[in-house]
N, C-alpha and C positions, 0 to 999 in steps of 0.2 A: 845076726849074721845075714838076714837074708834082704833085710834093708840096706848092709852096708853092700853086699854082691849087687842090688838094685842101683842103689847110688854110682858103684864103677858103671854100671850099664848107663845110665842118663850121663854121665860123664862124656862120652863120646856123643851124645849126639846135642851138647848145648854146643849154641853158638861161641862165634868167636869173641862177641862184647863179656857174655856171662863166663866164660875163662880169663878174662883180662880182669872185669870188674865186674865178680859175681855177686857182690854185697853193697848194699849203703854205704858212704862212708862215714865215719865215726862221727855222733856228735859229742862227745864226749873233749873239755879241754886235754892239752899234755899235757898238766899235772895229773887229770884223772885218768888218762891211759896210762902211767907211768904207776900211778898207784893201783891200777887195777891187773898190771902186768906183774908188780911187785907180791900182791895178792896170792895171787895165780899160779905164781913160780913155790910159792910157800909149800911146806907138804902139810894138809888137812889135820886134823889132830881130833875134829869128831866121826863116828866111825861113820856117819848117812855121808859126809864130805868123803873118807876115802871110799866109799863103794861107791860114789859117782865117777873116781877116778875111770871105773872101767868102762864110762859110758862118755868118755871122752871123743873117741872117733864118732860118735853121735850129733855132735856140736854144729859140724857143717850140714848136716841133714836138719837141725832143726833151724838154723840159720838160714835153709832153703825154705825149708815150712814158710814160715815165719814169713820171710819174701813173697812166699806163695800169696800168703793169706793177708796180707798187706794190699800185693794187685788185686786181689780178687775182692777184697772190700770195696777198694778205687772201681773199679769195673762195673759194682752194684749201686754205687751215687751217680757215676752218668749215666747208667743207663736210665736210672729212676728219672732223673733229671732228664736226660731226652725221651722218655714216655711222656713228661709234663710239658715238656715245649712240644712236643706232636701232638695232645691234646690240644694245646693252647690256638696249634695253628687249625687244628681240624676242627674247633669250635667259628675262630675268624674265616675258614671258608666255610662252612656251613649257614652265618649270619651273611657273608657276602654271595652267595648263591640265594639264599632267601630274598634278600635286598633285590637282585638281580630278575627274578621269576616274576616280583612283584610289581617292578618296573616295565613289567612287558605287557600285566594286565591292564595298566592303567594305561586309558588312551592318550597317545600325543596333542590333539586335538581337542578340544571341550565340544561338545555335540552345538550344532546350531538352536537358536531359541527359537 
């Protein structure tokens, strides 16, 4: 109960894209949405299927999850991936600062014989 009072509460404050189109859309073909709707509609006949029944209004909360933890996966490969290109470049300036320090000690000139 107190996830689903939670869930009305986040309700009001998603945008207006995640109210239109709050989920992925289906990869699944129309044969298999049609069969999994057919499914669905069935009444359960083992008893762990009907005690799920009552964890039905649950279904959008884990379908938020589930989104949740999808971006939040996505968000830990770029980031990784942009710590690896900031190394990358903070290696190439570090070699072109050294290169550069280098070039200052050495004279422009060769000293006279």
């Amino acid at each position: 109960q107190r996830i689903l009072r939670l869930a009305e509460m986040c309700r009001r404050l998603e945008t207006e894209e995640e109210k239109v189109l709050p989920f992925y859309p289906s990869s699944l073909a129309e044969q298999e949405q049609q069969d999994a709707r057919r499914i669905l509609a069935a009444s359960p006949d083992e008893p762990l299927a009907r005690a799920l029944q009552d964890y039905v209004g649950l279904e959008r909360f884990w379908q938020r999850f589930n989104k949740a933890k999808l971006e939040e996966k996505g968000l830990e490969r770029a980031r990784a991936a942009l710590a690896s290109r900031n190394r990358q470049l903070r290696e190439l300036l570090q070699r072109y600062l050294a290169g550069a320090a280098l070039s200052q000690k050495v004279p422009r000139d060769p000293p006279p014989l």
